[in-house]
N, C-alpha and C positions, 0 to 999 in steps of 0.2 A: 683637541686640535694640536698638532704636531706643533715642532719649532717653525721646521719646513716652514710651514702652512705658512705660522705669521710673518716672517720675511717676506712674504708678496704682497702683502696688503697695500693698498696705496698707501704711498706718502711713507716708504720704508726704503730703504736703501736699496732691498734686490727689488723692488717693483718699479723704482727708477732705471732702471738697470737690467728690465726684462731678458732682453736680445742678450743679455750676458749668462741669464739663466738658460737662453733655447741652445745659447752655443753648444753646452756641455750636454744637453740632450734632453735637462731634467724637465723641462715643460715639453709639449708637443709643437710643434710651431703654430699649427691653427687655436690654442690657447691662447699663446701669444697675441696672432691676427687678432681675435675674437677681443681681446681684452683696448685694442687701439681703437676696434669700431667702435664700440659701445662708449668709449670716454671722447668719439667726435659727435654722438648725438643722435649714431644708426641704432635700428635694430636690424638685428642679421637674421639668414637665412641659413643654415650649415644644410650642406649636404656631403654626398660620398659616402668613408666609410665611417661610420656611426653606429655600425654594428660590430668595431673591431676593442683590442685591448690597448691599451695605453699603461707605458710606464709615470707617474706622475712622485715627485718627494720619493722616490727610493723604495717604491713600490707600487706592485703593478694593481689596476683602477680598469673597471668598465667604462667605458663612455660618458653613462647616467652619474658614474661616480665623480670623473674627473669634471665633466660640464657641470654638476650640482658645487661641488666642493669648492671651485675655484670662484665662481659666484658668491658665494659667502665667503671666502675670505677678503672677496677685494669688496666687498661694503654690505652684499643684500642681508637684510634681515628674514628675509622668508623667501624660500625656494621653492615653487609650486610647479611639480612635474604630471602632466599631462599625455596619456596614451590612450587608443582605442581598448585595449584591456581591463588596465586597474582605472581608467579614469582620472581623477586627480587624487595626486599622493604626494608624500612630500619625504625626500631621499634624504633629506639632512635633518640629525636630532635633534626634537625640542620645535621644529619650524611649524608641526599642525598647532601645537599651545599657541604659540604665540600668530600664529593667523587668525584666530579664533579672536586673541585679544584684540588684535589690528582690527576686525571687523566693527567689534564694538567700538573703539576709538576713533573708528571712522564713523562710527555713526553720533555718539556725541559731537563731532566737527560736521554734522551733517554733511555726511558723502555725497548726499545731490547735488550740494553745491559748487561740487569741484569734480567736473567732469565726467559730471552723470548722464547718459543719455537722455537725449529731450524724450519729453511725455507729452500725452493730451493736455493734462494739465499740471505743471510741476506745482503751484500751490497750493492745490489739494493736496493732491502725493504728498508732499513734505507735511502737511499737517495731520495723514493718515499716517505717517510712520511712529512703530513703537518706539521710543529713543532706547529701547532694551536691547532691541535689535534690527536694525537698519533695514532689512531687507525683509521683514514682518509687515503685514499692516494688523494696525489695532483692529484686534475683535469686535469691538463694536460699530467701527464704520460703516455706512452703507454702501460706500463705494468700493468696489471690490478694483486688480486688474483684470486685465481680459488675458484668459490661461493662453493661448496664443503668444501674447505681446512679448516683447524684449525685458519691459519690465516684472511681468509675470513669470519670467524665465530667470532674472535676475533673484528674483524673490525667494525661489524654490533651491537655485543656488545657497543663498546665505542663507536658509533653514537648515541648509544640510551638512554646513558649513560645522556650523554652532550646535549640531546635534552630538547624543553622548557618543564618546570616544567607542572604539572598537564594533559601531554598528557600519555596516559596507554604504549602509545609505546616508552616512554624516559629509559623504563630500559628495558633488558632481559628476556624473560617470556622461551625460548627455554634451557633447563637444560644443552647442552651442549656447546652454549653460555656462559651462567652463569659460569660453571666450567671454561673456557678458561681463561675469563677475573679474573675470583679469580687469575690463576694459575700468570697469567701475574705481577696483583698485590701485592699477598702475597712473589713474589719471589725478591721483590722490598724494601731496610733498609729503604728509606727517609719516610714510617710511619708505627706507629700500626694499624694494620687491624685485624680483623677478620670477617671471613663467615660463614654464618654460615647453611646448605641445611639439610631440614627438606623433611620425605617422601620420601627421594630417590627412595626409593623400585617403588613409583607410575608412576614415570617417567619412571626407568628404570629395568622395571620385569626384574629378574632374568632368567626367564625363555626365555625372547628373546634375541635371537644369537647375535641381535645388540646392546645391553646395557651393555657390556662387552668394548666396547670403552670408552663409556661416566665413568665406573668404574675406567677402566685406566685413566680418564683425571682425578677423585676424586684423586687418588693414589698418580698419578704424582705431584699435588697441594700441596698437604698434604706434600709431601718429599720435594719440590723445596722450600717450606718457610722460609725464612728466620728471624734470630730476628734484630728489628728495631735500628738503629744507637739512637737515644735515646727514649730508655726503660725506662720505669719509675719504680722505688724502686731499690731494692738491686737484686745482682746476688744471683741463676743462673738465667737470666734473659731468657724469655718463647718466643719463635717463632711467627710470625705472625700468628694466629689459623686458620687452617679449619675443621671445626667440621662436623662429619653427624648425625643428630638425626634421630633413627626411633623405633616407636611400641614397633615390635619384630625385634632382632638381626637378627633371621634365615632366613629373609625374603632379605639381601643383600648377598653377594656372601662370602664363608667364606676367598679367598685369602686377602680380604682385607685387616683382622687384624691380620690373624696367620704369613703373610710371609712379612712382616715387623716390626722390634720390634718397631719402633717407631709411631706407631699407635696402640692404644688398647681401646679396649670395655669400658668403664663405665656402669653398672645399676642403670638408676633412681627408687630405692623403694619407696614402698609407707612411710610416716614416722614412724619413729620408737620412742621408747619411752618417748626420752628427746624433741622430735619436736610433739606429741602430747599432753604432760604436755603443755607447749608454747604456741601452738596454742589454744586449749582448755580456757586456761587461756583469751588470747585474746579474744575469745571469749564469755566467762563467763557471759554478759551481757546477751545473748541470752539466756539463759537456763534457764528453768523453774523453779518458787522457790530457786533459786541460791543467795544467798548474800555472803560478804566478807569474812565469813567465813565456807563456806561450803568447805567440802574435795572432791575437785577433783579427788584423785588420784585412788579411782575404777573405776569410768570412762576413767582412764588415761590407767590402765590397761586393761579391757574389751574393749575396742576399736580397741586391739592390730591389723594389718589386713586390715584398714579402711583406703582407701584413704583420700587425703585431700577434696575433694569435698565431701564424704560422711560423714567427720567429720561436713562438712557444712549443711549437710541435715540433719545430728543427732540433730543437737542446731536446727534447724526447729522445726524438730519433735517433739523436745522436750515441743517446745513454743504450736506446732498446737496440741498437743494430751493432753497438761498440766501436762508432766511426769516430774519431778525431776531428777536432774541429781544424784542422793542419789539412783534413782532405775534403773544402769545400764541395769541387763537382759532385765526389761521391756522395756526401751527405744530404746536396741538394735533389740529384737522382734519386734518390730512396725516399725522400718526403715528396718529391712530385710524382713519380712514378709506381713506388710503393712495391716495387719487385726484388726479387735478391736474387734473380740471374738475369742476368743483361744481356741480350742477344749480341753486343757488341764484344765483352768478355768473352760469351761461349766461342768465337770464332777460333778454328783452329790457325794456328801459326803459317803453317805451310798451306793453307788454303789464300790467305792472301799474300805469301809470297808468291804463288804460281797463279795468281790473279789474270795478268796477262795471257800466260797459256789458255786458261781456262775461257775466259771470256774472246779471244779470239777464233776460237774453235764456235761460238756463236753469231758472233759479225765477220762477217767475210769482207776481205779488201779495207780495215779501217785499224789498219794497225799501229801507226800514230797516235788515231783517239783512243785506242785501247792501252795503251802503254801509258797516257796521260791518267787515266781514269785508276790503272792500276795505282799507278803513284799516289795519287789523292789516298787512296784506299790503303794504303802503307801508313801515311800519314794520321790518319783517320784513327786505323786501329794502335798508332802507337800512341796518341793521344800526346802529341808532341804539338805545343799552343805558346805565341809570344805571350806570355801572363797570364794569368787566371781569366781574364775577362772572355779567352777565349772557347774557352768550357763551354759559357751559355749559347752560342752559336752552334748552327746545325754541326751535324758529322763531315759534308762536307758540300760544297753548293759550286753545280757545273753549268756551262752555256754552252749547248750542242746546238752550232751552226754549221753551215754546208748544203749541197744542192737536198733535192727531196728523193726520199724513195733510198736512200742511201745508209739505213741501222741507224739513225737516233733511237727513234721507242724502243727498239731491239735491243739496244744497246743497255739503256734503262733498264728493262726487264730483266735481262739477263744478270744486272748488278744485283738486284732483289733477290734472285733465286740465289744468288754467288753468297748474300750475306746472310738472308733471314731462309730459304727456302721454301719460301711459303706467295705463293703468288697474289694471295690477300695483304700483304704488307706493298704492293704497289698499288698508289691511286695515282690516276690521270686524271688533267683539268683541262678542259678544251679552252685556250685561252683567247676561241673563236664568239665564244657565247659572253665574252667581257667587253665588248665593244664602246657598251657604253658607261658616262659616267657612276648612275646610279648602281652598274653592276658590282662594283667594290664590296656593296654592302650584304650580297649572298658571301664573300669568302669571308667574312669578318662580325658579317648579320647586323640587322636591321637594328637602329637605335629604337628606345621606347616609345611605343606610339604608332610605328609603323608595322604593316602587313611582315608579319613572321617575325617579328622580336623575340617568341617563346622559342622559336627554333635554332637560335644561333648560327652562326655562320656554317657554312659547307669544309670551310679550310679547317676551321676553329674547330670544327665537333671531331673531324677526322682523327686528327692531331691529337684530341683529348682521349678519345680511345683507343686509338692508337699510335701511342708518340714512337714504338720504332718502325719507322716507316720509311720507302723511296718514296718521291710527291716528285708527279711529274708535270710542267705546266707547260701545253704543248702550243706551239706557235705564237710567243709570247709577244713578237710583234704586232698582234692582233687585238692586244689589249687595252683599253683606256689609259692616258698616262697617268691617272688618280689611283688604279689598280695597281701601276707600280711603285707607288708609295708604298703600300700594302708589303710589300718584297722589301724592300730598302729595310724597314723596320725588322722583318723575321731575319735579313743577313746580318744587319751590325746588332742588335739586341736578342736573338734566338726566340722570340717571344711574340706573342702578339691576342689581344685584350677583344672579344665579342662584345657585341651591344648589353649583352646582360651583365658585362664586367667581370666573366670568368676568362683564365689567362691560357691560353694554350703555350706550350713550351716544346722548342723544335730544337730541342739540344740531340737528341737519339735520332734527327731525321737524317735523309739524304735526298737534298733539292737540286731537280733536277729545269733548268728552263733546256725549252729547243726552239729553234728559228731558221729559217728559211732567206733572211735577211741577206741579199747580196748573190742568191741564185741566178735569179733571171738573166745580171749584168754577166757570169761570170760566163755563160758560152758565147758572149763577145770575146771572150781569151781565147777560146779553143779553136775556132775558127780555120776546123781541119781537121785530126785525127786526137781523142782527146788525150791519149796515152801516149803525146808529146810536150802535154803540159806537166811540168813539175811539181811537186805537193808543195812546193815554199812559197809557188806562187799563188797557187789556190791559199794556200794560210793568210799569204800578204792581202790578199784581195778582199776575204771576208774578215778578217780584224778590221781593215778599214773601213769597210760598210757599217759592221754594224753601231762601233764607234763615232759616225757620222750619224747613223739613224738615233742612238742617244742623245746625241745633239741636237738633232732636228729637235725631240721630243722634248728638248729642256730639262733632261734628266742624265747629267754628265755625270755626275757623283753613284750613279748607279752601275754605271759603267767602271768607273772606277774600282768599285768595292768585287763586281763581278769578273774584271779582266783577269785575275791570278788563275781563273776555273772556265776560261772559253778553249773550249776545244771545237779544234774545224774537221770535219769531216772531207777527207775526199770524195773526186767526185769516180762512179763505179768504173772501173778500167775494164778491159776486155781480160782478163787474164782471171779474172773471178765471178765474171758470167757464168760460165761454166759451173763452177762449187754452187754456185747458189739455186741453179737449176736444177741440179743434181738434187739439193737437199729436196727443194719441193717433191721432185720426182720420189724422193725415197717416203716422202711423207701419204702424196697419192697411195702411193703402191701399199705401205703401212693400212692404211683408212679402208684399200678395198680387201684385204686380206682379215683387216678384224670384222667388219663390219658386214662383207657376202661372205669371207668364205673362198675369196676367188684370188689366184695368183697371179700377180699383171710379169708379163715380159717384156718389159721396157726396150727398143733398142735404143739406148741412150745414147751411141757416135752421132745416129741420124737425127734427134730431136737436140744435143746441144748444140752442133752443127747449126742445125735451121735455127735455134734460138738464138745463136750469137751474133749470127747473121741478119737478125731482125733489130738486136739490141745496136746495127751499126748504124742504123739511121739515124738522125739526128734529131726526130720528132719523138722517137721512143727511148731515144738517150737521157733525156731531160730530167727521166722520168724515174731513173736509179733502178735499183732491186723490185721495186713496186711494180712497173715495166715488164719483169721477165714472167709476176707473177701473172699479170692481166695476161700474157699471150696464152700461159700454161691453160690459161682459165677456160680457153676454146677445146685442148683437150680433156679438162674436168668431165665438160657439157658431153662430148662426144661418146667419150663411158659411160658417163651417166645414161643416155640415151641409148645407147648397145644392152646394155644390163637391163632394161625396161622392157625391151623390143624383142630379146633370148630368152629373156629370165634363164640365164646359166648355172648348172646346179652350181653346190657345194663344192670346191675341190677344184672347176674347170682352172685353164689356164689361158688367158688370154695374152697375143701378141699386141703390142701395140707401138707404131713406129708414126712419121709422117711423110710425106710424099713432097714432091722436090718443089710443086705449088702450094704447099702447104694446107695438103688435106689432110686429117688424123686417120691413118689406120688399123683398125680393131679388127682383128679376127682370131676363131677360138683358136687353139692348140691343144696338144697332148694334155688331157688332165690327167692330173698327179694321181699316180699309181693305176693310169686304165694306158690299154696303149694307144687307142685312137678316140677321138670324138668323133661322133657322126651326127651330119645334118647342120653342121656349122658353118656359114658363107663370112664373107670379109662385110664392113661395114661399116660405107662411104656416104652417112649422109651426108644429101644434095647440101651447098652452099654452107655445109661447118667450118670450110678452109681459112685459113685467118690471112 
């Protein structure tokens, strides 16, 4: 045992003085906790992470190590650890000798008589037992126990106990064994014990009818402990401990801890800021380009989140990739992401300086949102942030409001193609299907217990395979306000944690919300020709709305964090009806040329004509781009039905215009490279006119 070590013992200067040791990092703090319950009288529960690494005394400790070790030095004589694998073992040297002796000397003090489970008959029992070995009966008695019993369980325990060293059957491997004998021991002053049963849950699922005894024998152990006639340091001096480590709390039965006060939960966190200063530091050799005087402390920050094993892999990384700890984002990209080209790096220079050009040439009439969007995306690639903390926040996060029908999604898209090219780096969330409260838990998944836990969230899993993404979350007003917690977390932390406690990280994304918020009111403004209403005032109109509807929601602060990235959409002016008609029309005309074969002759004066003149009404106003596309949609039908009814070869050319009632007219023409068609009529079906 180190010097470290004995300075914490009770009744030493640094174990008076704990909290002075967590400051500087060298304990963990759930140590710490861990060490105030057990000296008010509890036994705890640890859960979390219990499967991580821990810096302890100036070097680094597993779990098993750090929980074994700290228990003997602050008094136990014997450390007995317990798992569904090895069974009972014991982590610290010298502790199986000396349990071996404790057995015996508890059985000279006869150990039935200090909080031994009742029997049929305890005066028998006591006078069948060998005094050789406590948990024997004499060979010669006729009364045997019953191999069932608690006591017959106890029995086969202490055989195996006190059998020769290095045979696998000298301890306990059956969990309700193992409990028996804790219960036997810890209820016993003549020493410091502690147990310590890891995994329970694996032994004894919750969910079988029968592990609900073995629970009761935890229980029972836990309460019957007594504190040891000499305790070491000062009162109040800490009971014999039975501790149970697991995972997840949810995963053991909840009577355990709620219907006794003297048992309660501990969480082991990942570390927090003063124990990754600490460790880091300890580490500091490892890091790349690091000398004595390099400033840790952005690192110490940016880390915030990081288990201790993955503090370990960051000084890896650091060394295998040649990063400096001076460029935290990078270094934390390359350990979460594990890539060395960044779709965000490959962007070329002049593609998002002519962002604008580019993306307006796809949204027609929303040249305000475009010019906003462009900016963001300037910002984005220059990676210009008030302090590091803003690293871990997405790339950049928008609020597309405005009437419908007007390039939101388009708009989105279009950014996707602009950065990653790849139309699989956009996902859409319909944020129609979140209505209610329970639905939060598909983007984030089910806690343990419930339907689809092994599946993790729909958000979470996206994000993990692929973190550079657009994520767009489409009518966001439609959402539960518990959903938009969910959000609040991924914009000020870039982060966000599944039921299974894997971490998605949306530092490479680009979050997109859109909303409709404030449509319906705004053709009370228009109230007349809409391409006399000014864009400042459509802006003024929808900031206010949707800033009131966060209010309604009791979610002002979201609003907040969101206001720097709300871009409003105007609403469609007559003066780009036209462009957008046009495009469909070239897209028709595309689709029937790859797909028959057939060359369409559009007269396009007569059909934007008639489309712009449809888009004056005020019922098909409402309705944006989306609008021009539904009327086109009666000439789709019309083609499609002429081509059915002809079947036109290869090569024909079709005219196609519409008539001043708004019938579509289709008829053949000149194909390409013959000089006439014959046998071709016009074709007016009955009742297609829109």
């Amino acid at each position: 045992m180190t010097d470290q070590s004995a300075d914490i013992r009770p009744g030493s200067p640094a174990s008076a003085g704990a909290v002075a040791a967590k400051s500087t990092g060298e304990l963990p703090l759930w140590v710490v906790v861990l060490g105030w319950e057990l000296r008010r009288g509890r036994q705890v529960i640890l859960h979390g992470e219990v499967n991580d690494r821990y810096w302890i005394w100036q070097r680094p400790a597993s779990f098993r190590d750090v929980l074994s070790e700290y228990l003997e030095v602050t008094g136990a004589e014997v450390v007995v650890w317990w798992d569904p694998l090895d069974g009972m073992t014991f982590p610290r040297p010298g502790h199986h000798e000396r349990f071996a002796e404790l057995l015996l000397n508890l059985g000279r003090a006869d150990v039935g008589a200090v909080g031994e489970p009742p029997v049929e008959d305890e005066h028998q029992s006591d006078q069948n037992q060998n005094p050789q070995n406590p948990y024997q009966q004499d060979p010669d008695t006729e009364q045997a126990a019953r191999p069932g019993s608690r006591r017959a369980a106890s029995e086969r325990a202490g055989r195996r106990v006190l059998a020769p060293r290095g045979s696998r059957a000298a301890l306990p491997t059956d969990i309700n064994e193992a409990l028996d004998l804790a219960r036997r021991v810890v209820a016993s002053p003549l020493a410091a014990t502690a147990f310590v049963f890891q995994d329970l849950d694996a032994a004894l699922p919750t969910g079988d009818p029968t592990s609900a005894e073995g629970y009761l024998r935890l229980r029972a152990a836990m309460a019957g402990a007594v504190a040891p006639l000499q305790a070491a340091g000062k009162e109040p001096f800490r009971r014999n401990a039975v501790l149970a480590v697991t995972g997840n709390l949810a995963r053991l039965p909840d009577w355990l801890n709620t219907e006794d006060p003297r048992v309660v939960p501990l969480r082991v966190n990942r570390p927090d800021q003063d124990e990754r200063r600490w460790w880091l530091g300890q580490l500091r050799p490892g890091l790349h380009g690091v000398d004595a005087g390099t400033d840790l402390e952005p690192l110490v920050r940016a880390t915030d989140g990081l288990a201790g094993w993955e503090l370990d892999a960051l000084v890896r990384t650091s060394m295998l990739r040649g990063i400096p700890a001076d460029h935290p984002a990078k270094l934390l990209n390359e350990l979460r992401f594990n890539v060395r080209t960044n779709p965000w790096e490959r962007l070329d220079r002049t593609v998002i300086a002519d962002s604008a050009a580019a993306l307006g040439t796809k949204v027609i009439g929303q040249q305000a949102a475009v010019t906003a969007v462009a900016d963001a995306l300037n910002t984005a690639y220059a990676g210009v942030e008030f302090g590091s903390s803003g690293t871990a926040r997405p790339r950049g996060v928008f609020f597309f409001v405005g009437p419908t029908g007007v390039g939101k999604t388009e708009l989105a898209k279009a950014v996707t193609w602009l950065l990653f090219g790849d139309e699989a780096a956009f996902a859409r969330f319909d944020m129609s299907e979140y209505r209610e409260e329970h639905a939060a838990e598909r983007l984030a998944g089910a806690p343990p217990g419930y339907v689809g836990y092994e599946q993790g969230g729909e958000l979470t899993r996206r994000v993990q395979e692929r973190p550079f993404s657009v994520l767009l979350f489409d009518e966001i007003e439609k959402a539960h306000p518990v959903v938009l917690d969910k959000f609040l977390q991924i914009i000020e932390d870039g982060r966000l944690t599944d039921g299974r406690g894997q971490t998605a990280y949306f530092s490479q994304t680009l979050v997109i919300f859109t909303s409709n918020t404030g449509a319906d009111a705004m053709w009370d403004l228009v109230r007349g020709a809409a391409d006399d209403l000014p864009y400042e005032r459509i802006q003024e109109h929808f900031m206010r709305e949707v800033e009131a509807a966060f209010q309604a929601m009791h979610r002002p602060e979201i609003f907040g964090r969101l206001k720097p990235g709300v871009v409003v959409f105007d609403l469609l002016r007559s003066q780009y009806v036209t462009g957008i008609a046009n495009r469909l029309l070239d897209q028709l005309a595309e689709s029937a040329l790859e797909d028959r074969k057939i060359v369409l002759d559009l007269d396009r004066p007569g059909l934007c004509a008639w489309i712009l003149a449809r888009m004056q009404l005020p019922e098909n106003a409402r309705y944006g781009g989306r609008q021009i596309r539904n009327e086109l949609e009666g000439l789709r039908v019309a083609l499609a039905g002429y081509v059915v009814e002809t079947n036109p070869a290869e090569g024909s050319r079709l005219r196609v215009g519409v008539s001043a009632d708004g019938v579509f007219d289709i008829a053949g023409a000149d194909p390409i490279g013959t000089p006439t068609m014959n046998g071709t009529a016009d074709w007016n079906p009955d009742g297609r006119g829109v």
